[in-house]
N, C-alpha and C positions, 0 to 999 in steps of 0.2 A: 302551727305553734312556732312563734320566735325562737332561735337557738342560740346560745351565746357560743360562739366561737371565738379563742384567744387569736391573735396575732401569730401566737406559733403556729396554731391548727390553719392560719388563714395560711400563712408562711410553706408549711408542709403541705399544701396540697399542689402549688407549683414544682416542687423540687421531684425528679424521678424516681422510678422504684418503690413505690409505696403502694400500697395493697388495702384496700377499706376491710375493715373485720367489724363484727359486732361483738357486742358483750350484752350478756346478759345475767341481768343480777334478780333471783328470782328465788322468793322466802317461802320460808318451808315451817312446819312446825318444829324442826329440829334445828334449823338455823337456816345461816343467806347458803343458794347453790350460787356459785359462778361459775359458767360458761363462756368459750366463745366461739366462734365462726374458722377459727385459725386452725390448723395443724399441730402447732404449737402454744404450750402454755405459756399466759400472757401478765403479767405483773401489772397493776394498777391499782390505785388509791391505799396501797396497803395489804389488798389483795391480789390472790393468784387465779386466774381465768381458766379454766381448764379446755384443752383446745381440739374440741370433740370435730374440725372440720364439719366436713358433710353431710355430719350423724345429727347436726341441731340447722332445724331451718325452721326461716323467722320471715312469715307472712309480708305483703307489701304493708306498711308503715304509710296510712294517708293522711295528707293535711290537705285544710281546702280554706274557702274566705268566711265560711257562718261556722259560728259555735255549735257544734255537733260531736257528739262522742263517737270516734270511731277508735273502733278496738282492733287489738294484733291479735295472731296464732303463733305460739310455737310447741312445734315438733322436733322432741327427741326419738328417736329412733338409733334400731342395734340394740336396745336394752334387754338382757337376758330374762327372761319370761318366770324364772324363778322368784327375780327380785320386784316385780310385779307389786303385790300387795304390799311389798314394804311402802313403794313410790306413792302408790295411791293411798295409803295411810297416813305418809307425812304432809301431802297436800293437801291445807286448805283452802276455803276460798275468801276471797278480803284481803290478802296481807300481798306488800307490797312488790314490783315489781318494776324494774326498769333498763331499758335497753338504749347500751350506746355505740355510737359508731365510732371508732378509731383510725386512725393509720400506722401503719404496721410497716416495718423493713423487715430483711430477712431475717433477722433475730429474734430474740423472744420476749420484744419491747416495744414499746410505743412509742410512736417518734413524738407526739405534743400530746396534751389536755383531750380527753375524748370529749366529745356532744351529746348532750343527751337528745338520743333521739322519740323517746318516748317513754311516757312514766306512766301507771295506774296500778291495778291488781288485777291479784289472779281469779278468774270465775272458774267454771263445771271444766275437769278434763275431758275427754273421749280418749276410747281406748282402741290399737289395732293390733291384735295378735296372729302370730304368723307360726310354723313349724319351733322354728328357729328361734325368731329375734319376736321382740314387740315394739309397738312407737305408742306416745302419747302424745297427745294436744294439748295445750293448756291454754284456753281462750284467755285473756289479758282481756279486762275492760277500761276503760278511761275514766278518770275520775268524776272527768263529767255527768255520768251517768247519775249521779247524787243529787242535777237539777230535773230530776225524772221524780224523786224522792217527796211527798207532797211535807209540809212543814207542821209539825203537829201543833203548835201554837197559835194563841187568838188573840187579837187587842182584845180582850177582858179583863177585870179587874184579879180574876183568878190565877192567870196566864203571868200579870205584871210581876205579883206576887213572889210569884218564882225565882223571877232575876231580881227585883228592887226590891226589897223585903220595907214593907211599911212606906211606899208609894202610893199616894192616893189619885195618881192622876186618871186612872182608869175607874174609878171607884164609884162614877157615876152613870158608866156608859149602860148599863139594864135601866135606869131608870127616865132619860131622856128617849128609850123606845115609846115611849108613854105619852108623853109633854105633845101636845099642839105646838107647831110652831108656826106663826104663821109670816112668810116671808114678802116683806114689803108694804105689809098693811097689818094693823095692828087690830085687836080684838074686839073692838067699839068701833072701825071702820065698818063701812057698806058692805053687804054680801060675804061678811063673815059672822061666823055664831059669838 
C-alpha cells in the first residue's frame, strides 16, 4: 500500500534520536481507544495516545505486489481479569481501525505527520487468561476483504429499478432470452428455419 509521507516525516527520519512508535486507533462501541507503542503518552491529531509500551504488540504489517487482503493482530496484555467482560462487551466487529507509525523524541510528541500504516476493521478477538493479568487479540481485517463479498445485484430490469427509478433500458432483457437471433444470415437464408 502507497504511504504518503510529508517532507517533514521524509526530513525526520535522517535527523538522530528518534524512535518509531505505533499508534493505534481502534473503535469500540463506546467510543475511539487510542494506544501506543511508547512509554509515554503521545498527543496527536487532537488526540492523546496512551502509552501502554510493551503491554500493546502489533503483528508484522505485510504489503506485497498483488491485491490481497492481509490483516494485522494486536495484543493487549497486563489487562486485569476483572475487567474482562466489560472489554469484550464493548468490542465489536466492523468498525473501524487504524494503525500508524510515528517518530518520537524523548518527549511526549511527535516529531512530524505520522503514516498510516494500515487501515481496516476489527474482526473475532481471542482471549488468554492467566492467574493474574489477561491479553487479548483483536484480529484486524483489511478492507479488502469486501472483494470476497459476492454483489447481490443483476443487469435486470428489477435490479435497474432500484438505482434509476423509471429506466427502461433493462426492461427488455427477459424477453430477448426468447428471440432467435440469428447472426450473419438472416431468416430466409439457406440452412436456417
Amino acid at each position: 500500500m502507497p504511504r504518503n509521507a510529508t517532507s517533514a516525516f521524509i526530513q525526520a527520519l535522517g535527523e538522530g534520536y528518534l524512535y518509531p512508535v505505533l499508534l493505534l486507533t481502534i473503535q469500540f462501541s463506546s467510543g475511539p481507544v487510542y494506544l501506543s507503542t511508547s512509554y509515554q503518552d503521545l498527543y496527536y491529531l487532537g488526540n492523546t495516545y496512551k502509552g501502554v509500551g510493551s503491554l500493546l504488540e502489533i503483528s508484522t504489517i505485510e504489503d506485497g505486489s498483488t491485491v490481497q487482503a492481509r490483516g494485522v493482530s494486536v495484543t493487549l496484555s497486563g489487562i486485569d481479569p476483572t475487567l474482562l467482560p466489560a472489554c469484550l462487551n464493548d468490542l465489536v466487529t466492523g468498525l473501524p481501525a487504524t494503525i500508524y507509525l510515528g517518530l518520537s523524541t524523548y518527549g511526549s510528541y511527535l516529531v512530524s505527520n505520522s503514516v498510516v500504516a494500515w487501515s481496516g476493521r476489527t474482526d473475532q478477538p481471542s482471549i488468554t487468561i492467566s492467574e493474574k493479568t489477561a491479553s487479548i487479540t483483536v484480529a484486524l481485517e483489511s478492507n479488502l476483504m469486501d472483494m470476497n463479498v459476492p454483489v447481490p445485484y443483476r443487469y435486470t430490469n428489477v435490479d435497474q429499478q432500484i438505482f434509476y427509478s423509471g429506466d427502461q433500458g433493462f426492461s427488455w432483457v427477459n424477453a430477448i432470452q426468447l428471440i432467435p437471433i440469428y447472426w450473419g444470415n438472416t431468416s430466409n437464408s439457406d440452412g436456417n428455419p
